[in-house]
C-alpha positions in Angstrom: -78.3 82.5 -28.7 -81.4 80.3 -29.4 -80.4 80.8 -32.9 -77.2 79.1 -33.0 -78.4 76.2 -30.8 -80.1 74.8 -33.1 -77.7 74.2 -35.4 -75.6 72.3 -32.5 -75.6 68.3 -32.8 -77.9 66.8 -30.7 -78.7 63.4 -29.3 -81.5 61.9 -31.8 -83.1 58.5 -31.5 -83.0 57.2 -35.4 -86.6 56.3 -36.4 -87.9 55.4 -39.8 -88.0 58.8 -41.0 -84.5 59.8 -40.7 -82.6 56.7 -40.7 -82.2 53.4 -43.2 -83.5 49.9 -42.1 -79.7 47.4 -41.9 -80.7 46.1 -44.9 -80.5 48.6 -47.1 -77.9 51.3 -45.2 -74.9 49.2 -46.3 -76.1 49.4 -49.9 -77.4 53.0 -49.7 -73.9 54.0 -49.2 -72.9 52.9 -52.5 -75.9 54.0 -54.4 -76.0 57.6 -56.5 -78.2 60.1 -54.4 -81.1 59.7 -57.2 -81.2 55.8 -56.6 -81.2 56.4 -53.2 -84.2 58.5 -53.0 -85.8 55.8 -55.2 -84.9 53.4 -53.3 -85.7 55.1 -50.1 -82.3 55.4 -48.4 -82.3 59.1 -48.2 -85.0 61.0 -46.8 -85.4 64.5 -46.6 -87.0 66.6 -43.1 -88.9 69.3 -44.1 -87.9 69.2 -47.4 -89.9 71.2 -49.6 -89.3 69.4 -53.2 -92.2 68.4 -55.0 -92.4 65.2 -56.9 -92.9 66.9 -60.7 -89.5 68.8 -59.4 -87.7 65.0 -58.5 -88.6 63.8 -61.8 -88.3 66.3 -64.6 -85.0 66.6 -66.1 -83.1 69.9 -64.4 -82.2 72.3 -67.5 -79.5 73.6 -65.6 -78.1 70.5 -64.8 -79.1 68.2 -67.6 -75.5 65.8 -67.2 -77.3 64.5 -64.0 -80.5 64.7 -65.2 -79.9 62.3 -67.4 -77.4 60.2 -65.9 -77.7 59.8 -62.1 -75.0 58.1 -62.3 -72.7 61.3 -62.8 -74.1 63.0 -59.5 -71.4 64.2 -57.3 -71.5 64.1 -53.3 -75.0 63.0 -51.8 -77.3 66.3 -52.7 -79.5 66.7 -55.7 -78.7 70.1 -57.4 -82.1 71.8 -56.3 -81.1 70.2 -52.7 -77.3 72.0 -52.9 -78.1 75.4 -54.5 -81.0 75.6 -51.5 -80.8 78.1 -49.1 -78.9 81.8 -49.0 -79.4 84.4 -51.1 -80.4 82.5 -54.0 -79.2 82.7 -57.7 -78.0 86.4 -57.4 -75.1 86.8 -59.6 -74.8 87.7 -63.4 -72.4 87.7 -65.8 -70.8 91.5 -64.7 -70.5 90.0 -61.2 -68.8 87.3 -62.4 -66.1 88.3 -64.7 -65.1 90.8 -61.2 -65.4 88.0 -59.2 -62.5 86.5 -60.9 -60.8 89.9 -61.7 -61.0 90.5 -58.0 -59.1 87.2 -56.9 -56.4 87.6 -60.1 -55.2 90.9 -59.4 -54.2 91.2 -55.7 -50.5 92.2 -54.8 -48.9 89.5 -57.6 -48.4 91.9 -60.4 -47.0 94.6 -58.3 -44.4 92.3 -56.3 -43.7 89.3 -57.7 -41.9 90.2 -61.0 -38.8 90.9 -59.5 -38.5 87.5 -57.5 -39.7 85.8 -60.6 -36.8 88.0 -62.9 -34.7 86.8 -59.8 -35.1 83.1 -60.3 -34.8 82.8 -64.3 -32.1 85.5 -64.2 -33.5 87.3 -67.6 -36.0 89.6 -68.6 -36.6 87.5 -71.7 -37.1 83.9 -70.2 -39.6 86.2 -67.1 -41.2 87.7 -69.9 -41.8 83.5 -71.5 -43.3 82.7 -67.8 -45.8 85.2 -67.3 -47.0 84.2 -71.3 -46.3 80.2 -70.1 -48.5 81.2 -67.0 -51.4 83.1 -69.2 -51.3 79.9 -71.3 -51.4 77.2 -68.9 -54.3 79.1 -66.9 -56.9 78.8 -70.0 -55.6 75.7 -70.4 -57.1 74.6 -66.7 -59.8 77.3 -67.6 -61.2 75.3 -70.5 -61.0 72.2 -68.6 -62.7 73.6 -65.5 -65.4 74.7 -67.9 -66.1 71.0 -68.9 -66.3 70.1 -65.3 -68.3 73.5 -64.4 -71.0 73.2 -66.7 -71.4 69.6 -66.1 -72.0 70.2 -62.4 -73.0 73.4 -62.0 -72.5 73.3 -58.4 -70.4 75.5 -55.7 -67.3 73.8 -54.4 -65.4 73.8 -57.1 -62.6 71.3 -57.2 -64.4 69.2 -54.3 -67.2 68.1 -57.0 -65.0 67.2 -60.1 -63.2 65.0 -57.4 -66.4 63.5 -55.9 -67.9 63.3 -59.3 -65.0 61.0 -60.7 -63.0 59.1 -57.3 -66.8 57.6 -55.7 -64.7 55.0 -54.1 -63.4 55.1 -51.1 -66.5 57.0 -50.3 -65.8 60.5 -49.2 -61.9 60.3 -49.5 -61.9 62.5 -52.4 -63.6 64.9 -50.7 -61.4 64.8 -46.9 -58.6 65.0 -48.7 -59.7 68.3 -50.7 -61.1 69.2 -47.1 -58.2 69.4 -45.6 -56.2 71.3 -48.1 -59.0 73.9 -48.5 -59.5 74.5 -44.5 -55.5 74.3 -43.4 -54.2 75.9 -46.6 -57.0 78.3 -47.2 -55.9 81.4 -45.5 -55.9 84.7 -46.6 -52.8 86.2 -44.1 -50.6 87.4 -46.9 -53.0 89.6 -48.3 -54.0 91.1 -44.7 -50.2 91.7 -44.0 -49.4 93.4 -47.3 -52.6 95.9 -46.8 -51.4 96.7 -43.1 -47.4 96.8 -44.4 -49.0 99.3 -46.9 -51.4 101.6 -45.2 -48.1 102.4 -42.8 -46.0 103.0 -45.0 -48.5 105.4 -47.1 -49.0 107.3 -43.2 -45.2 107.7 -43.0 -45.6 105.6 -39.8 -43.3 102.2 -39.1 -43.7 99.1 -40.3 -43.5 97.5 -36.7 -44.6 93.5 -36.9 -47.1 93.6 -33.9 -48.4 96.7 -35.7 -48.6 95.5 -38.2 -49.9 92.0 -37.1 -52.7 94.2 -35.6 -54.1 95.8 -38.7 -54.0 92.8 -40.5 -55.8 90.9 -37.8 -58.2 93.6 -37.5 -59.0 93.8 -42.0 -59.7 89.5 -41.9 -62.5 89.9 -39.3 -63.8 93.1 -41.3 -64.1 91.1 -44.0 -65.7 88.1 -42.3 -68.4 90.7 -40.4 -69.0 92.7 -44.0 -69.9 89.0 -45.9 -71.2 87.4 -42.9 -73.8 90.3 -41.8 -74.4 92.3 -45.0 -73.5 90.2 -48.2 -75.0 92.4 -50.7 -73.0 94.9 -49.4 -69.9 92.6 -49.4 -70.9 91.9 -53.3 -70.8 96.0 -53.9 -67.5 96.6 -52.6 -66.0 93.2 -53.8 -66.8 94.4 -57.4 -65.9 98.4 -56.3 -62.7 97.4 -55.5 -62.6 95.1 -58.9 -63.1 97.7 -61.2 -60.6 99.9 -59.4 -57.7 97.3 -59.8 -58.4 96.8 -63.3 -58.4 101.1 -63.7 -55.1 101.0 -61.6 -53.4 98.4 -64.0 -54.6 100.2 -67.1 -52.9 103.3 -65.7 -49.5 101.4 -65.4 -49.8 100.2 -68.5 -50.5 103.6 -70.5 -47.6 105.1 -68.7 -45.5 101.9 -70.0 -46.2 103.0 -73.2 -45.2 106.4 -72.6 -42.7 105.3 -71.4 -41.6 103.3 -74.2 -41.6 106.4 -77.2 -39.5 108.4 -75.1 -41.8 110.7 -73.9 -40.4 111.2 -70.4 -37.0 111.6 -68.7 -36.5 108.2 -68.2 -33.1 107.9 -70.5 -33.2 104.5 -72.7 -36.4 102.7 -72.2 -35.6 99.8 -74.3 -32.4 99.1 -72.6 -33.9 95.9 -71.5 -35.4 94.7 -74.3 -31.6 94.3 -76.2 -30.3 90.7 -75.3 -33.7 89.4 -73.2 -32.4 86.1 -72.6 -28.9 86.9 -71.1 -28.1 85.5 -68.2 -31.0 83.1 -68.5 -30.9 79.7 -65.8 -30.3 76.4 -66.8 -31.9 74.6 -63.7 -35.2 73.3 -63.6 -36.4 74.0 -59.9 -35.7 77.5 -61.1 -38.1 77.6 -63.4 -40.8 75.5 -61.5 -40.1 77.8 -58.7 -40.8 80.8 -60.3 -43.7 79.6 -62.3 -45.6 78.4 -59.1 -45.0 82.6 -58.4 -46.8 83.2 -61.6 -49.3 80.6 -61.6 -50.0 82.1 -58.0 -50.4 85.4 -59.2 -53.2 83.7 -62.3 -54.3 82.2 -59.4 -58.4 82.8 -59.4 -59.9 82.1 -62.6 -61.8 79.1 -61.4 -63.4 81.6 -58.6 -66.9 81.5 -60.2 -66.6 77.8 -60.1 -66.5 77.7 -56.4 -70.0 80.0 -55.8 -71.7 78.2 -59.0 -74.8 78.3 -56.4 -74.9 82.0 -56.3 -75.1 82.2 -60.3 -77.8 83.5 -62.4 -77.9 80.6 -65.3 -74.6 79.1 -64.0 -74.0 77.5 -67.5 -74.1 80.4 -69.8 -72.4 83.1 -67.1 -69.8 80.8 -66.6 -68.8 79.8 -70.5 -69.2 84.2 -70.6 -67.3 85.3 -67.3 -64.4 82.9 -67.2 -62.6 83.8 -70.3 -63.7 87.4 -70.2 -62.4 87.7 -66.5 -58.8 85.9 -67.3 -58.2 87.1 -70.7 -58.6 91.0 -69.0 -56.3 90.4 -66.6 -53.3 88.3 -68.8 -53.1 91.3 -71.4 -53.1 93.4 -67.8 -50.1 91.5 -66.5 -48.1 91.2 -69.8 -48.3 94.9 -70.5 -47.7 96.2 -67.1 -44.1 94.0 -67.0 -43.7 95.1 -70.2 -43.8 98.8 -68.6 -41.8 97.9 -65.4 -38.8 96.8 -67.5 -39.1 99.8 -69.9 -39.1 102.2 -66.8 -36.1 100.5 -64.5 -32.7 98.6 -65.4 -33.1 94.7 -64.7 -29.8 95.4 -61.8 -32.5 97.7 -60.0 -35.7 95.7 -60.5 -33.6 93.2 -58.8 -33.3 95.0 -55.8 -36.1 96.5 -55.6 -37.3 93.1 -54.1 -41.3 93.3 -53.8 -41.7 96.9 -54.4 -41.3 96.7 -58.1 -44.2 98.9 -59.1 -43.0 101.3 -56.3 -40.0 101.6 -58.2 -41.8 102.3 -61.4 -43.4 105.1 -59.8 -40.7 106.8 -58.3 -38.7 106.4 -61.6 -41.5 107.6 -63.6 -43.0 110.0 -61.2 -41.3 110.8 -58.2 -41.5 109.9 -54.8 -44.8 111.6 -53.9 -46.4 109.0 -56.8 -44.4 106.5 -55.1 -46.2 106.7 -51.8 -49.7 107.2 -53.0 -48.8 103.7 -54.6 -48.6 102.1 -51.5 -52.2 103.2 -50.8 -53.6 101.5 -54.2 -51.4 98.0 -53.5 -53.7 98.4 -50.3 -56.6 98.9 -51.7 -55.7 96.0 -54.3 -55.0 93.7 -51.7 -58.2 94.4 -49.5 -60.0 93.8 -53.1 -58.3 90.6 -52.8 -58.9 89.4 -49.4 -63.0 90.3 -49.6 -63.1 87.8 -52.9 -60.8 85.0 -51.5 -62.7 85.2 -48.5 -66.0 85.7 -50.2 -65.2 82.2 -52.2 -63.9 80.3 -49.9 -67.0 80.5 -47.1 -68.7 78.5 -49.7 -65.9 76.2 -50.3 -66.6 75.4 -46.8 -69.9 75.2 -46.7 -70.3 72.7 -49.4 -68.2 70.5 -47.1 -70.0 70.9 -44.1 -73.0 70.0 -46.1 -71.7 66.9 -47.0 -71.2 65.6 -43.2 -67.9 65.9 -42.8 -66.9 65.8 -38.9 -66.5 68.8 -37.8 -66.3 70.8 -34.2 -69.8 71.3 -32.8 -71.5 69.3 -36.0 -72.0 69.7 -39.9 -75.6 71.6 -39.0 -73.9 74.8 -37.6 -71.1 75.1 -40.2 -73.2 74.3 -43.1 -76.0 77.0 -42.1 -76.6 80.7 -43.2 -76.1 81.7 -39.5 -77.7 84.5 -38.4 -78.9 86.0 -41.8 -80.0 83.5 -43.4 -78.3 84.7 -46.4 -74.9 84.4 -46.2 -72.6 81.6 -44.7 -71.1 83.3 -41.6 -69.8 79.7 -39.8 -67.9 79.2 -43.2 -66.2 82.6 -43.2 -65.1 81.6 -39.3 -63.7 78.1 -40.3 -61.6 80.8 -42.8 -60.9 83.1 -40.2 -59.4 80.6 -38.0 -56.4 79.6 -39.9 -56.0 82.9 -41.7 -55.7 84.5 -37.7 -53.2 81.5 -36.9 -50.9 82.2 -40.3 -50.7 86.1 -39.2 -49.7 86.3 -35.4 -47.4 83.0 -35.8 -44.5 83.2 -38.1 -42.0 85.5 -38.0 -42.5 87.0 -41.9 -39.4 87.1 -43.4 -38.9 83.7 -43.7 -42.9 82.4 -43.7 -44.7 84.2 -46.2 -42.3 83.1 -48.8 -42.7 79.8 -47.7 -46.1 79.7 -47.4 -46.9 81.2 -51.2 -44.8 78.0 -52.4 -46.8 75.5 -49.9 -50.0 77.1 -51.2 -49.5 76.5 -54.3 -47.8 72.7 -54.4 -51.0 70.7 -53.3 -53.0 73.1 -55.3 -50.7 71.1 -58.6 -51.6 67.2 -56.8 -55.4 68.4 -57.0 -54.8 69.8 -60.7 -53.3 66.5 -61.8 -56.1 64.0 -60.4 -58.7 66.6 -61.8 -57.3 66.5 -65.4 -56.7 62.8 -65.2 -60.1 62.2 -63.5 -61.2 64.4 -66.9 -60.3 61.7 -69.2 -61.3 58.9 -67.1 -64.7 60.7 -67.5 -64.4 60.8 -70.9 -63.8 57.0 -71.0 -66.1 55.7 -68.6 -68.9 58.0 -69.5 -68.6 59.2 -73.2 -72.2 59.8 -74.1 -73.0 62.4 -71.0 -73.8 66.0 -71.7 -71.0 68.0 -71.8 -72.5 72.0 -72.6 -68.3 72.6 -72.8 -66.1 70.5 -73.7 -61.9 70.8 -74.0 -59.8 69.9 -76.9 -58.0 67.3 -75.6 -54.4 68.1 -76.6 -55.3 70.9 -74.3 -55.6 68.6 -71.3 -52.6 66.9 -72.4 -51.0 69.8 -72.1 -51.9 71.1 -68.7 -51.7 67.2 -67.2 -48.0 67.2 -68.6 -47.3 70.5 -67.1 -48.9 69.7 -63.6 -46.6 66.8 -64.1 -43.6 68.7 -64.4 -44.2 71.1 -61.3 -44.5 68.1 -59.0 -41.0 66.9 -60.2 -39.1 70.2 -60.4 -39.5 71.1 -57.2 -37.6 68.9 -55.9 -34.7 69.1 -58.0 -31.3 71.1 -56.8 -31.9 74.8 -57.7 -28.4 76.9 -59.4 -28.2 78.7 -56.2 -28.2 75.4 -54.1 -30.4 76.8 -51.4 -33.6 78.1 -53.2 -36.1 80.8 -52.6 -36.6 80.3 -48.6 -33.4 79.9 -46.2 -32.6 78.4 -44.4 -35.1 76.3 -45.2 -34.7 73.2 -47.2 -35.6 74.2 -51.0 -38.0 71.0 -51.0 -39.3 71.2 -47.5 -42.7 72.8 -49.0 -43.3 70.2 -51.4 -43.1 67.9 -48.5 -45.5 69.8 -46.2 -47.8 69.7 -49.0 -47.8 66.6 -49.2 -48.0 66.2 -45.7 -51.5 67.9 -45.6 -53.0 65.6 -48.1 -51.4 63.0 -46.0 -53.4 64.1 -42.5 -56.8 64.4 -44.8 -56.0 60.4 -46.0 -55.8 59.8 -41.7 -58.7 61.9 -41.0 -60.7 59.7 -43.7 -59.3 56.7 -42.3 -60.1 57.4 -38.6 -63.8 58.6 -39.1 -64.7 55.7 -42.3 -62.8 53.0 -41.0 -61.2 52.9 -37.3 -63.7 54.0 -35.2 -66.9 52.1 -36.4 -64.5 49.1 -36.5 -63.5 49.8 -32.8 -66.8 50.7 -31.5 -68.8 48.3 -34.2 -70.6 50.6 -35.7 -72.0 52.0 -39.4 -72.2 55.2 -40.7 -75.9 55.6 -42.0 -76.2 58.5 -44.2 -79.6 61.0 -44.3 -80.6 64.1 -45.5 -82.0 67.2 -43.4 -83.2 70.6 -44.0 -82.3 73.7 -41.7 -84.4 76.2 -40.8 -82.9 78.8 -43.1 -83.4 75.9 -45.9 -80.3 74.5 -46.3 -80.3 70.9 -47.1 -77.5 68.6 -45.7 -76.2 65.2 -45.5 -75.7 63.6 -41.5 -74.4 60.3 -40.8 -76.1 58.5 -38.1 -74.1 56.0 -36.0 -75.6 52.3 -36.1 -75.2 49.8 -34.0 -73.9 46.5 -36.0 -75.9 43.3 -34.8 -73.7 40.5 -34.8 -75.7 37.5 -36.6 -76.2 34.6 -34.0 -74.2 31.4 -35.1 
């Protein structure tokens, strides 16, 4: 217990080591973290930096080096990457690491809702290549931002490295999208779903409710208390998707020279494109289910601290790790249509590569699927987890309000190696999502709300890219994008912001009887409660209660540096 109270807030008088004088808090505020230590507005407790470390030029980090300017957030790059296990993964780790969050339950289930929406196996076929596509599109740009800012969080630095102003709204926003949208239920729910049905027991929803509840706090206890054990099976279970989907897809092509018993395998490759839709939400819809399934090749971007010469790993791992798992997915719905008629794919609902077992195989193949979509799921929920405990930790280090203070959520509690707070702050919503919605209707519903503020972020990044490249055309860039290739993916983020909300063919959409645009508008309406959140802490409250926020640095004991805001009293100057 005396270990966690130390990480509680408590009541400190400000003295001249922690806090700024009045005359130069208001300015430190909107100074770069390098002319704030110059200038004395920062100061570090127990900070361990040495002054040839403060003012060489960081190889790993040579954009800021160079340019202060650029630095993102409040923390130095020695300052964020401090603390934990160190720089422990390489470029094999890597390239799983994104694997691992790729292939979850998407390629088995989706294709049949995706076939569903465009009503041909041509124009699903054009998705999952439009999907494959746009995803090195954002790859390549997220490797201009990556090895710029080598830094964990992902998406939370690109924004605080281009929207400064108004400080930290950039980074509440992304705060609440990653904390309330950053939940790991579905994945839970299809391993539990699958595991009965593989033991011939029912599918009963508290049961069902139970396992799930019971694999998200395994996960949290396996990275929390042993994370090189977490690491092992994360990239296990990695190498056994990838062995799973190469399986599918060499049966495919058995499949396909007429090998087997299955009558006319190239039935639906004769008119692909009949019966195609003509409406645009359609096609949004269904390419926010594919982009979903992509989802996860920016997950090295989001542990950049963790990485073993972030830089190179990254400009190795990320195209490596996606370009495995698009030929994956093309090929294995090239061997689901080959194996089943389009009429039973259809029905099949999300059980399509339980279909292509049984029609293939048998039904005794078809249940020991259901054990491997488990398996694959659990694979997914340890490296979605795994990534977004550090998500949260990089912004608990940069002072956000919290519960029971920044200190406690931004520490290695209790190993001092591996964020356990941050894994809670995912637990917490992911426990929420499971026990409260009925499924039918929710998990739907929630795949599309996932993924809508997910396109908002996507836009500002890509537009923040070029307002970079404008404002600051001389930094180091070890990567950068061809810009029609931006173009491209800001047009395209465009478009699935508008789509959405246009009428679908069917009138109702994906989700009844809910609205078809109601998850755009909770979406939005998350973003929305981060803009309030800002608001309330930055500008309400010190302007009720007349006070400044004063910002300082501070080491933990299991070295983890963080940024505090101490509230000042404002003198009123006598008239």
């Amino acid at each position: 217990m005396s270990s966690l109270l130390r990480y509680l807030p408590t009541r400190r008088k400000a003295d001249d080591a922690q806090v700024v004088s009045d005359a130069a808090s208001t300015s430190a505020l909107e100074k770069t973290p390098a002319q704030q230590e110059k200038d004395g507005a920062f100061t570090v407790e127990k900070s361990s930096r040495t002054s040839e470390e403060v003012s060489s030029v960081n190889p790993l980090e040579p954009a800021t080096s160079q340019d202060p300017d650029l630095n993102p957030g409040t923390l130095t790059l020695e300052e964020d990457a401090a603390g934990g296990m160190g720089r422990h993964l390489g470029v094999f780790s890597c390239t799983l690491l994104i694997v691992g969050r790729i292939i979850g339950t998407g390629i088995f289930s989706t294709p049949s809702s995706i076939l569903g929406s465009v009503g041909s196996v041509g124009a699903s076929l054009m998705l999952w290549v439009l999907g494959f596509v746009l995803s090195f599109c954002g790859l390549f740009i997220w490797l201009e931002y990556g090895t710029m800012f080598p830094r964990s969080g992902g998406e939370k630095v690109y924004l605080e490295a281009v929207f400064k102003k108004p400080r930290a709204l950039a980074t509440v926003i992304f705060a609440a999208n990653a904390i309330l949208l950053g939940f790991t239920a579905s994945g839970c729910i299809v391993f539990a779903s699958n595991i009965l049905i593989a033991a011939g027991q029912p599918a009963g929803r508290w049961v069902t409710r139970g396992i799930a509840l019971g694999v998200i706090t395994f996960v949290t206890l396996l990275h929390g208390l042993t994370p090189r054990l977490g690491v092992y099976v994360m990239n296990g279970l990695s190498v056994f998707k990838i062995v799973i989907l190469l399986f599918v897809v060499i049966t495919g092509w058995v499949v396909l020279s007429g090998a087997t018993h299955i009558e006319d395998p190239h039935a639906n490759f004769r008119n692909t494109f009949a019966g195609s839709s003509h409406s645009s939400n359609d096609y949004a819809t269904a390419t926010f289910k594919v982009l979903n399934a992509y989802a996860g090749w920016s997950n090295v971007n989001y542990v950049l601290n963790n990485v073993k010469n972030p830089v190179r790993t990254l400009k190795i791992a990320g195209p490596l790790g996606l370009g495995i798992c698009a030929v994956l997915y093309l090929l294995a719905n090239v061997a689901y249509f080959s194996a089943a008629s389009k009429e039973e794919i259809l029905k099949s609902g999300v059980t399509v590569a339980s279909l292509f077992f049984r029609k293939v195989f048998g039904v005794q193949a078809q249940r020991a699927l259901t054990v491997f979509v488990a398996l694959s799921a659990l694979g997914n929920v340890i490296t979605v987890t795994f990534a977004a405990a550090r998500i949260n930790q990089e912004l608990a280090k940069e002072g956000i309000p919290l519960p029971f203070g920044s200190r406690f959520w931004a520490s290695n509690w209790p190993t001092g190696k591996s964020p356990l707070p941050g894994l809670i702050i995912h637990l917490i919503p992911s426990i929420i999502v499971i026990i409260a919605p009925p499924p039918a209707v929710a998990y739907p519903f929630i795949l599309d709300v996932e993924g809508y503020p997910q396109q908002i972020i996507n836009f500002f990044i890509v537009g923040g890219l070029f307002w970079l490249r404008w404002r600051k055309p001389h930094a180091v860039r070890p990567f950068k994008v061809w810009w029609p290739i931006a173009i491209f993916f800001l047009a395209a983020s465009a478009f699935l912001l508008v789509a959405p909300f246009l009428r679908p063919s069917n009138g109702v959409g994906d989700t009844p009887p809910l609205p078809y645009y109601l998850y755009c508008l909770v979406g939005i309406g998350v973003m929305v409660v981060g803009v309030l959140y800002w608001a309330g802490w930055r500008i309400l409250l010190p302007k009720v209660f007349g006070y400044e926020l004063v910002p300082h640095k501070e080491t933990l004991d299991d070295g983890t540096v963080i940024t505090l805001f101490s509230r000042q009293k404002i003198q009123k100057a006598l008239s």
